[in-house]
C-alpha positions as CSV (number, residue, x, y, z in Angstrom):
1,X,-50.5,24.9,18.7
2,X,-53.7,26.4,20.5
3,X,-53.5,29.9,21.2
4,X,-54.1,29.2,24.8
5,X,-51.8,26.0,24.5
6,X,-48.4,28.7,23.6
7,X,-45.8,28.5,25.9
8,X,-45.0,32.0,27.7
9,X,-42.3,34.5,25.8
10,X,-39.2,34.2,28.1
11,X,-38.8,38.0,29.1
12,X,-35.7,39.3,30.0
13,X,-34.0,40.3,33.0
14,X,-35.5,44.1,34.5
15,X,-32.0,45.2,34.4
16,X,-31.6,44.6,30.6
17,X,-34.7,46.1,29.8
18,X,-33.8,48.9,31.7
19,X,-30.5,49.1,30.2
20,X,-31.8,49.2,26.7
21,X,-33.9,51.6,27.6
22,X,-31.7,53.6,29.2
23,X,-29.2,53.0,26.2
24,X,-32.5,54.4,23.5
25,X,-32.5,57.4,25.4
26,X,-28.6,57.7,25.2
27,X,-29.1,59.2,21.6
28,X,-25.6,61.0,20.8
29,X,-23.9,61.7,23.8
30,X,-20.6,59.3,24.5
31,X,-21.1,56.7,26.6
32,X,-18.2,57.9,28.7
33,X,-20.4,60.9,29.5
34,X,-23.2,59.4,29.5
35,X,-22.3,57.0,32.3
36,X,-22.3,59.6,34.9
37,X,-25.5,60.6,34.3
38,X,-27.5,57.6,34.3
39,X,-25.3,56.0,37.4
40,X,-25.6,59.3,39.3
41,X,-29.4,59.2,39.0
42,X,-29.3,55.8,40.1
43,X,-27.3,57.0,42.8
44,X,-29.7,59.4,44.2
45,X,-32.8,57.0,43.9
46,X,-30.8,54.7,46.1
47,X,-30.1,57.0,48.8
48,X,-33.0,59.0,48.8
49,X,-35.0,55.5,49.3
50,X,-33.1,54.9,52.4
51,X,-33.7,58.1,53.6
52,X,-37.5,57.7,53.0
53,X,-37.8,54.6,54.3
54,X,-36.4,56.0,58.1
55,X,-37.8,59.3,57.7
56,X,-41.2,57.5,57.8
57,X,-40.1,55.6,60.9
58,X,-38.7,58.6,62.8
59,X,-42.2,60.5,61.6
60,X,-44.3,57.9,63.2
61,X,-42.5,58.2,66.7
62,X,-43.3,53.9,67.6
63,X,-41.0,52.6,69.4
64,X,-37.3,53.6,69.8
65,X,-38.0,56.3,67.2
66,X,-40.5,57.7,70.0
67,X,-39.8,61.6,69.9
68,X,-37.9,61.8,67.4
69,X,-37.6,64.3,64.5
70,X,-37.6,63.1,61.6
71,X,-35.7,66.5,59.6
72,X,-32.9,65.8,62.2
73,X,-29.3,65.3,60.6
74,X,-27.8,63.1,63.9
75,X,-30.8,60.7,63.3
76,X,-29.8,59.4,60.1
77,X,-26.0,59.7,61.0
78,X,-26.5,57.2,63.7
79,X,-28.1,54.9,61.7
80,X,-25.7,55.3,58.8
81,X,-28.0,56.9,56.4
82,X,-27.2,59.7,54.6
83,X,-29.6,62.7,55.1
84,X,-31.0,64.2,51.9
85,X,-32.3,68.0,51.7
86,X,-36.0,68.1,50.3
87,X,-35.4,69.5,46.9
88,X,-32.7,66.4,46.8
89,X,-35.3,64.0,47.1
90,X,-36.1,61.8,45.1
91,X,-40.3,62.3,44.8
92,X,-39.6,66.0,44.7
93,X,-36.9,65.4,41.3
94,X,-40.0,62.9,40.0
95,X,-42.6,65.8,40.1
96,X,-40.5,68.2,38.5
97,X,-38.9,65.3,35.6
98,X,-41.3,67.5,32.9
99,X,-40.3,70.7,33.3
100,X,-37.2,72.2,31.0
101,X,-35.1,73.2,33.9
102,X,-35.1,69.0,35.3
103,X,-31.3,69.7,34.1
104,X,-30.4,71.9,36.8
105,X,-32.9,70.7,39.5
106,X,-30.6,67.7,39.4
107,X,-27.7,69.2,39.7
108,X,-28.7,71.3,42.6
109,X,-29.6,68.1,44.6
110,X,-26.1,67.0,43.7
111,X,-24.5,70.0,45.3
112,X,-27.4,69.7,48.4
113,X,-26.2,66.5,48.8
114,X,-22.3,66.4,48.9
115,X,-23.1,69.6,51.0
116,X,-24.7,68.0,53.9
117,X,-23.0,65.0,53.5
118,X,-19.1,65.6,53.9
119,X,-18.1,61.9,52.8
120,X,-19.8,62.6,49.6
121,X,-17.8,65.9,49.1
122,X,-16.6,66.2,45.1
123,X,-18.1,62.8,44.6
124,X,-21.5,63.6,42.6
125,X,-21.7,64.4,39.3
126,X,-23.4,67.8,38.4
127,X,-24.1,67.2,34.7
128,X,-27.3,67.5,33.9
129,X,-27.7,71.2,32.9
130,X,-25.3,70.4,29.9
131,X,-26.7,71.4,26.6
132,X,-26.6,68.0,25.4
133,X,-28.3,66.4,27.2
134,X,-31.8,66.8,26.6
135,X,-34.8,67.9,29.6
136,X,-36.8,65.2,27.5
137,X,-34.5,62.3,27.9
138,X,-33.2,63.2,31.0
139,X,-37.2,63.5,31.8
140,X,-37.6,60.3,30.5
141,X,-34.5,58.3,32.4
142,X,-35.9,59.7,36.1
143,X,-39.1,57.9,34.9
144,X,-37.4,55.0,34.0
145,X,-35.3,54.6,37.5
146,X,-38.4,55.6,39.4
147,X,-40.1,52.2,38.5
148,X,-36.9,49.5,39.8
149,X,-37.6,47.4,41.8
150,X,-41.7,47.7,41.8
151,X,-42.2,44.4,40.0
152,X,-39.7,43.4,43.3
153,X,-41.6,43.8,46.3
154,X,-40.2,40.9,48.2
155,X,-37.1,41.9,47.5
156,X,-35.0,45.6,49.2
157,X,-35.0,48.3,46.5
158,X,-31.3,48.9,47.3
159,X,-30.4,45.8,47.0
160,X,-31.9,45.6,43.7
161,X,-30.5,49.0,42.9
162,X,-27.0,47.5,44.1
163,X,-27.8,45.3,41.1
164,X,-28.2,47.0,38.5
165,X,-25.9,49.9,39.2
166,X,-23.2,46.9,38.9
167,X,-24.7,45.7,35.8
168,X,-24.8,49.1,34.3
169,X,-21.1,49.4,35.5
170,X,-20.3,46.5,32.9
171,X,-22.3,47.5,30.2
172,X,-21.0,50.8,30.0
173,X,-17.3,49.4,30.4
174,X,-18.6,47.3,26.9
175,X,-19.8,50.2,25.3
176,X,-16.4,52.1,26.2
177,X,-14.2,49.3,25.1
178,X,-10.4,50.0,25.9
179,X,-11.6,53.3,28.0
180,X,-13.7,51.0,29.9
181,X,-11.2,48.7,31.0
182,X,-9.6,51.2,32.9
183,X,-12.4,51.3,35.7
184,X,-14.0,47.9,35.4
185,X,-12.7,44.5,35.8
186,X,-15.0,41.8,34.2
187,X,-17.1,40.5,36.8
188,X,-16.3,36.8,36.2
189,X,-12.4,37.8,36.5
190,X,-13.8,38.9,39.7
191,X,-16.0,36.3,41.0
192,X,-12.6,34.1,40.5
193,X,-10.3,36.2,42.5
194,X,-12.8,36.3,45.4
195,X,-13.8,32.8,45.1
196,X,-9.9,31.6,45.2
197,X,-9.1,34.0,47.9
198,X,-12.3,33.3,50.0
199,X,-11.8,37.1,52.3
200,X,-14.1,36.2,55.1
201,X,-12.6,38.2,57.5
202,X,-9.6,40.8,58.8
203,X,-8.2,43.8,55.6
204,X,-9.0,43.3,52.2
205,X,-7.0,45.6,50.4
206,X,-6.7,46.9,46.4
207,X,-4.3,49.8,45.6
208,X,-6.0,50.2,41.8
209,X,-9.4,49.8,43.1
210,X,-11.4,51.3,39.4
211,X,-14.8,51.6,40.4
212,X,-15.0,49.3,43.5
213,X,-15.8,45.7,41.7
214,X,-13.0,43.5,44.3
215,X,-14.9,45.0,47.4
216,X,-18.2,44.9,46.7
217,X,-18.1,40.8,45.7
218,X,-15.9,40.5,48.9
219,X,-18.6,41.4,50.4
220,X,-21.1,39.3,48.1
221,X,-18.9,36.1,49.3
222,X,-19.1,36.5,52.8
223,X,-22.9,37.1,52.3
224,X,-22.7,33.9,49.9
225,X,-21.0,32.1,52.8
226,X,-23.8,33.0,55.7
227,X,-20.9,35.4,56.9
228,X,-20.6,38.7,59.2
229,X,-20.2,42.0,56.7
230,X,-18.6,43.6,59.6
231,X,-15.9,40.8,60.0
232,X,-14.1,42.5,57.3
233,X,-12.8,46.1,56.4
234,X,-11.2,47.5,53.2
235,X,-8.7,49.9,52.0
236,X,-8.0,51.0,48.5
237,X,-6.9,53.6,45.9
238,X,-7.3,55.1,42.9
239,X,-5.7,58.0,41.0
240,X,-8.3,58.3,38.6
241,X,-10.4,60.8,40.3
242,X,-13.3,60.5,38.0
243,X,-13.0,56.4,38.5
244,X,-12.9,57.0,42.3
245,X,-16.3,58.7,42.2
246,X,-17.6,55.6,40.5
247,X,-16.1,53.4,43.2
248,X,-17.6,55.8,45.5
249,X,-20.7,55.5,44.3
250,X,-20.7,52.1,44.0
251,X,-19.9,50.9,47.5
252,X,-22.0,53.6,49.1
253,X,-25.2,51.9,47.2
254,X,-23.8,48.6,48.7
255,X,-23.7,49.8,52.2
256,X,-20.0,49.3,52.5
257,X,-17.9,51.5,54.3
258,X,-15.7,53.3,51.6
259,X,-13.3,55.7,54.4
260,X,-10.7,54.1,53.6
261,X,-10.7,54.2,49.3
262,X,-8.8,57.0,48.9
263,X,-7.9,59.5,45.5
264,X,-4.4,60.8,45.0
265,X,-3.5,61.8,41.1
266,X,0.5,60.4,42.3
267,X,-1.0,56.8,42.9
268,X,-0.3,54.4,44.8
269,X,3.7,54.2,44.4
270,X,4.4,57.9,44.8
271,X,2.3,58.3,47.2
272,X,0.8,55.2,49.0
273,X,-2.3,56.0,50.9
274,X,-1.9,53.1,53.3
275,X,2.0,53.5,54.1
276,X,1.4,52.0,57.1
277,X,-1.5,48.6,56.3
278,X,-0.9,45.3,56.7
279,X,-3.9,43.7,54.9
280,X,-5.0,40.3,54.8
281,X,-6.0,40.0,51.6
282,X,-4.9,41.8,48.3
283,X,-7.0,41.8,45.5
284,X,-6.3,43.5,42.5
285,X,-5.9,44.3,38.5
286,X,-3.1,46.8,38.0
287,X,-2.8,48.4,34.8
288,X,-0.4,45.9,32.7
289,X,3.1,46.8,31.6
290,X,3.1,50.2,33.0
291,X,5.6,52.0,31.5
292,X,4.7,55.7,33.4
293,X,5.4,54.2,36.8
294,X,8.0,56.8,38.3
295,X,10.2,53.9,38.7
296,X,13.2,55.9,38.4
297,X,12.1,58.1,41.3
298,X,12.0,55.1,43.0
299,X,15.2,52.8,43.2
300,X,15.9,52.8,46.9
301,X,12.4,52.3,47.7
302,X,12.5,50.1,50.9
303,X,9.4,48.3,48.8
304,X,11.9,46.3,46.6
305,X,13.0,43.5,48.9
306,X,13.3,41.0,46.0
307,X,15.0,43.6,43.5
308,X,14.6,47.1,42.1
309,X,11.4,46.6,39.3
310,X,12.6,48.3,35.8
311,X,11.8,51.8,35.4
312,X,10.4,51.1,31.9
313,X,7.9,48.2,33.6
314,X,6.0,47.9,36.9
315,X,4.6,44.8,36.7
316,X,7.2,43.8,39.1
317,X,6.3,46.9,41.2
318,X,3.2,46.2,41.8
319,X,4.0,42.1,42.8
320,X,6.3,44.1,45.6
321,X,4.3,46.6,46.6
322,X,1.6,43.7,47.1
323,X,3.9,41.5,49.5
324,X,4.7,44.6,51.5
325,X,1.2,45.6,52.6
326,X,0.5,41.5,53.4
327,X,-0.1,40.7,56.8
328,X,2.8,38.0,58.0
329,X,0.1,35.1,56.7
330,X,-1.7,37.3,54.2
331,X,-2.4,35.9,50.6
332,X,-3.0,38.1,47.1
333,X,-4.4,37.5,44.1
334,X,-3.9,39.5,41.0
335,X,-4.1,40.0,37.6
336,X,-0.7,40.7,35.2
337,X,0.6,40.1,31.7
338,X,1.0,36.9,30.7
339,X,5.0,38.2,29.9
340,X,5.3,38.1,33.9
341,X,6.1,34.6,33.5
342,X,8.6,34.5,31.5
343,X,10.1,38.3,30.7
344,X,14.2,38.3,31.8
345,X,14.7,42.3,31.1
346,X,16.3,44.7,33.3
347,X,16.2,42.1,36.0
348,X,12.4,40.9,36.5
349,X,14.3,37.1,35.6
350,X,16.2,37.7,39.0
351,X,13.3,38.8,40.9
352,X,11.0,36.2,39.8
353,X,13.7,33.7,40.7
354,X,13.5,35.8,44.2
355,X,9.9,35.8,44.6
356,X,10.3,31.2,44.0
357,X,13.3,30.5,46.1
358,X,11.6,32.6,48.7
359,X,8.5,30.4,48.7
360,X,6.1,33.2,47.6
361,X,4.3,32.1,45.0
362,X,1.7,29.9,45.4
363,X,-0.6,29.4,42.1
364,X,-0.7,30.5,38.5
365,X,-3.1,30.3,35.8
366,X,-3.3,31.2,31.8
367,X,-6.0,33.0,30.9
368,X,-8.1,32.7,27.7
369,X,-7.8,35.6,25.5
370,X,-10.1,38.6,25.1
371,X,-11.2,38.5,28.6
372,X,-10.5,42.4,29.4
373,X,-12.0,45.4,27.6
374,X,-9.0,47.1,27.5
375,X,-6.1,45.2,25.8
376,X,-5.5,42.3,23.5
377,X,-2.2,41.4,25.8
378,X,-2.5,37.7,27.1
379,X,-2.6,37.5,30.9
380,X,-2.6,35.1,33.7
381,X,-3.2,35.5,37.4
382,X,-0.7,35.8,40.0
383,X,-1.9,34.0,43.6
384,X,0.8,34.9,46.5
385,X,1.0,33.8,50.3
386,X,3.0,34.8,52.4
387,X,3.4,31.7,54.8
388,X,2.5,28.3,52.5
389,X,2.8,26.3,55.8
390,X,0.1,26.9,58.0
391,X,-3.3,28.9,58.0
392,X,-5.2,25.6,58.5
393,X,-4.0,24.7,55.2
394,X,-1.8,21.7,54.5
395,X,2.3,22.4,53.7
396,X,2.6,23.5,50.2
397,X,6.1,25.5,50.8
398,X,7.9,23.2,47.9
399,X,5.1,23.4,45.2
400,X,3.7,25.3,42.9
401,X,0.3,25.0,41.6
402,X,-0.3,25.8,37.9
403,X,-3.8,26.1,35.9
404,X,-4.2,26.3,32.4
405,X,-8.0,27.8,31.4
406,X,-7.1,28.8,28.1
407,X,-10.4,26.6,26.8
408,X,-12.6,27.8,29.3
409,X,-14.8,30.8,29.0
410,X,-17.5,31.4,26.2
411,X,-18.1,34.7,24.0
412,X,-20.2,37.1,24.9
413,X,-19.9,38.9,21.7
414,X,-17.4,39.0,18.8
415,X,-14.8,40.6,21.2
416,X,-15.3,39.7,24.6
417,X,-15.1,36.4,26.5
418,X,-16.8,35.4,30.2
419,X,-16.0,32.5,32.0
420,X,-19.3,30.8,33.6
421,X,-20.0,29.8,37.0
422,X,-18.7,26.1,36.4
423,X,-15.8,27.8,34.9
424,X,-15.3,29.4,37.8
425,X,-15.8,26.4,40.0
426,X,-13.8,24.0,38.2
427,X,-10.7,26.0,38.7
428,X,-11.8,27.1,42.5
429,X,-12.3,23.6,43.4
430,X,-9.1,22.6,41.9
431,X,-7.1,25.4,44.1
432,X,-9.0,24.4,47.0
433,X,-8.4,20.9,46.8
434,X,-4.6,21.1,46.4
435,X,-4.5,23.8,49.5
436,X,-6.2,21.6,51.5
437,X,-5.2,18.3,53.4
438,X,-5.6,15.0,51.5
439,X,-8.6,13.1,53.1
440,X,-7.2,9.5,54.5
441,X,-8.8,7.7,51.6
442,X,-6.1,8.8,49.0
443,X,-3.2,7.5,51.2
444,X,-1.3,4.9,49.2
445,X,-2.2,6.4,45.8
446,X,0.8,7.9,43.1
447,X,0.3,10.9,41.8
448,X,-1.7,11.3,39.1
449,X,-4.9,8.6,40.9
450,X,-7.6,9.5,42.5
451,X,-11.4,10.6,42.1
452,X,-11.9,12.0,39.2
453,X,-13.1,15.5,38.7
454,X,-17.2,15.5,38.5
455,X,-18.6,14.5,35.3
456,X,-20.0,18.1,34.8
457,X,-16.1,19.1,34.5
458,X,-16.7,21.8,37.9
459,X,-13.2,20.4,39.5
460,X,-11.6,18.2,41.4
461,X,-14.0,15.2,42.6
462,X,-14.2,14.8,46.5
463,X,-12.2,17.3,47.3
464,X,-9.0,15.1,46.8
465,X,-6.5,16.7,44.2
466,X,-5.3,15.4,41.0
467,X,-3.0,16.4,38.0
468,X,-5.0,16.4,35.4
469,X,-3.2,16.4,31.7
470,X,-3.6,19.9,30.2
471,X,-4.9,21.8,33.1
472,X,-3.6,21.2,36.2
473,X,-0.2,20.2,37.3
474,X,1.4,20.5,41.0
475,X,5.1,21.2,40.6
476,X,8.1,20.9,42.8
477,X,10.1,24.0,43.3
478,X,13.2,21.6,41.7
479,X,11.2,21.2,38.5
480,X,10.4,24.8,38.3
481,X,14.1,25.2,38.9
482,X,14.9,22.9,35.8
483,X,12.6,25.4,34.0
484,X,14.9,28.2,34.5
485,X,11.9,30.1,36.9
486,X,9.7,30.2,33.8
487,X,5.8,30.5,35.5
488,X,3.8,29.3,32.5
489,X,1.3,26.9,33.1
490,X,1.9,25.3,29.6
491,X,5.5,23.7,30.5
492,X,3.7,21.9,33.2
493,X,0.3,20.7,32.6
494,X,1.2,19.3,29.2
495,X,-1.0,17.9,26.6
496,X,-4.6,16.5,27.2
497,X,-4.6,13.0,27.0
498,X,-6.3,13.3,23.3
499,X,-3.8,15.7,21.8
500,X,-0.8,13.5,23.7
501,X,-1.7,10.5,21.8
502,X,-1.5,12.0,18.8
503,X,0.2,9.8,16.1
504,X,1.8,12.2,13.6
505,X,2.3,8.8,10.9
506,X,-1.4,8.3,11.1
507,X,-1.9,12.0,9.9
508,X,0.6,12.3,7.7
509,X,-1.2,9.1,5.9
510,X,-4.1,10.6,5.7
511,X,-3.7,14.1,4.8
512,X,-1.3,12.6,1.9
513,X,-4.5,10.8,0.8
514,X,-6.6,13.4,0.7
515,X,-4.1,15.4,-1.0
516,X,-3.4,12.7,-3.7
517,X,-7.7,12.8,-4.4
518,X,-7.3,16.6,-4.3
519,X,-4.9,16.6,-7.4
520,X,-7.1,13.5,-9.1
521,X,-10.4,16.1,-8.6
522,X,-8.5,19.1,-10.4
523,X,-6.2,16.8,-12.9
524,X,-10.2,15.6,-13.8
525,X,-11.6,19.0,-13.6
526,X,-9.0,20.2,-16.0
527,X,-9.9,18.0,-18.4
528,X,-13.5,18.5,-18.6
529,X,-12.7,22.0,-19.4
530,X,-9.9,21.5,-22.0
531,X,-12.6,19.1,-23.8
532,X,-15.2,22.2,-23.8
533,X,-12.6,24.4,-25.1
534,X,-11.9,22.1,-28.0
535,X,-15.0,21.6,-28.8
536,X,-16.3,25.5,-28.9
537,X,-13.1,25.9,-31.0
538,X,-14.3,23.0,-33.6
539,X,-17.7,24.6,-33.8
């Protein structure tokens, strides 16, 4: 092909050239460690940039900044910016990124920072005078951070910095493996929860909140869905401290209002942080099979309306303490072991039986496997609402939806699994079609007719719902009943159509045939070689 004929290379993404970059300059410090510094520094770039950006407006006096001083605290208070002393900023750090002391310049912006800043008080990471980590590299990553978002003028630097501090986020949580499960849920997990939920308005609430990933695509969907960020609040905590800085972090470079994510080393069953919310929405991924829960501190606990959780398992715990902080109409989604389906130990049979008869439990679906970082231990998700009768909704108080997505989701690498966006909306659209009212045109139809989902496979066609054979089934409380309470999807969707057609005296005929050539090959083989050795033995 001519030279000037070539198509053009296909360059990646800025944030994964960044992040390789960023990664090079990693050299041998664990990426645990490492985390904080590079997310810190892109930390401080975002908030210095909004700083800049009204200092220069409150310097040139136009307007309603006429008068005003631009080194004065209350001016960026009111307009929700933080106010960051001159040696924090972030043009001061870049001139000095050379120098051997860059290490402790950083840190002393940190401390500046948390100091005239009160929310950000223990929040900031001060580890960048640490002998391993090099003035060169560190030199090197303020150089690298200084140049996001140039090649994106059209687009807002935080928002771009929002981006890839996310991004980062994951990659890190990949580079930690099980560590970095315990702060970050996979973004797709994510994107479903929201997506099924759809929060777009009142409390969204997540009592093991990691690093902030359930508020900040709250917030994404509402700003999906042409939305008002301010129609909806949030609440969460963590007892990780080190995780809650993350999360801290993270929703501060969002813009979202983080007052109400709290840190408590009890957590949340010792010592709930939101005794008194009643949220509209729970969101979360609790650590799975606790067995360090407290739960024997806990029996009375006026939490356990459906029955006292076992001591040696929380799983249970946690589905309580969900319901309790749900609003009279609220709905929750979360993640938990796939054994939450079935397990009958200590009594979670008898509160899962509970949880049914009392009309709680609204949706389940398998998971593939090795979606999470952090375990190998199957999971499904849990979707609760409190009131399956109204909410603009049609009655589904006697049914049960279940999902199985065990074939969806594609590798990512040898170990981890993603599902995609039509993934995503294949099993959204399915939910949403069988919460919503069937449209006139189905009347007359049995179960099991219909539209069709799409051809591209993204869900239920129409908007009209549909068992579908092996992924989707709609059962009565009576059948669940019949299946002594057992939650897993797999009794109820059964078979694809494909694999329940399968003739088992068509196989059997064939692989007998195959294995009848099998022995004819090696019967013949052996021959050929008992000739050769007769004849080497002659000779």
């Amino acid at each position: 092909m001519p030279k000037d004929k070539q198509l053009p290379e296909k360059t990646e993404p800025m944030e994964k050239q960044l992040w390789k970059a960023a990664d090079k300059l990693r050299k041998n410090i664990d990426a645990a460690e490492y985390k904080h510094v590079v997310l810190g520094l892109i930390f401080l770039k975002y908030i210095s940039g909004a700083f800049e950006e009204l200092y220069e407006k409150l310097k040139t006096g136009k307007g309603e900044y006429k008068g005003a001083d631009p080194e004065d605290k209350d001016e960026y208070k009111a307009e929700n910016v933080f106010f960051v002393p001159e040696k924090a900023r972030w043009a001061y750090l870049k001139s000095r990124a050379k120098l051997p002391g860059i290490g402790r310049d950083v840190d002393i912006a940190m401390e500046a920072l948390e100091k005239e800043n009160p929310s950000l008080k223990d929040v900031l990471p001060k580890v960048y005078a640490r002998g391993n980590l090099d003035p060169v590299n560190l030199g090197g990553l303020i150089d690298l951070i200084s140049n996001i978002a140039i090649d994106r003028a059209k687009e807002r630097s935080a928002d771009m910095l929002g981006h890839v501090f996310e991004y980062f986020l994951g990659e890190f949580a990949l580079a930690e493996g099980k560590k970095g499960g315990q702060f970050y849920t996979p973004r797709s997990v994510v994107e479903l929860l929201v997506e099924m939920l759809e929060p777009d308005k009142g409390r969204v609430y997540d009592p093991c909140c990691g690093s902030g990933g359930m508020f900040v695509q709250s917030e994404k969907f509402i700003q999906n869905h042409k939305g008002r960020l301010n129609d909806i609040s949030i609440y969460g905590q963590e007892s990780n401290q080190t995780t809650w800085r993350l999360a801290k972090m993270n929703l501060a470079i969002r813009g979202i209002d983080s007052s109400q994510v709290k840190w408590n080393n009890e957590g949340s069953f010792l010592n709930d942080a939101h005794k008194d919310l009643k949220a509209d929405f729970v969101i979360a991924n609790p650590p799975f099979n606790d067995s360090d829960w407290s739960g024997e501190l806990l029996r009375g606990d006026g939490r356990w309306k459906y029955g006292a959780p076992p001591p040696g398992n929380a799983n249970y715990a946690w589905i309580q303490h969900f319901l309790y902080h749900l609003t009279p109409s609220g709905t929750a989604g979360f993640v938990l072991a796939k054994g939450s389906l079935t397990s009958k130990s200590s009594g979670e049979g008898d509160i899962r039986k509970s949880l049914i008869e009392a009309r709680l439990v609204d949706c389940i679906i398998n998971l593939p496997a090795k979606l999470f970082l952090n375990t190998q231990i199957p999971a499904c998700l849990w979707f609760l609402s409190r009131n399956k009768s109204n909410g603009g909704y049609r009655n589904r108080t006697d049914e049960i939806l279940f999902i199985d997505a065990r074939n969806l989701g594609h590798l990512i690498n040898r170990r981890t699994k993603e599902f995609s966006r039509d993934d995503i909306q294949k099993i959204t659209d399915t939910y949403h079609a069988w919460r919503k009212p069937k449209k006139p045109s189905s009347a007359g139809k049995r179960k099991g007719e219909g539209v069709e989902p799409s051809p591209s496979g993204r869900g239920q066609g129409e908007g009209i719902y549909i068992d579908i054979k092996g992924f989707c089934n709609s059962a009565p409380i009576d059948r669940v009943k019949e299946l002594d309470y057992v939650l897993t999807p797999g009794r109820y969707v059964g078979l694809p159509d494909e694999e329940d057609d399968f003739d088992f005296k068509e196989r059997f005929t064939t692989l007998k045939a195959e294995f009848e050539q099998q022995i004819k090959e090696e019967e013949k083989l052996n021959r050929v070689i008992l000739e050769n050795l007769a004849k080497v033995k002659f000779k």
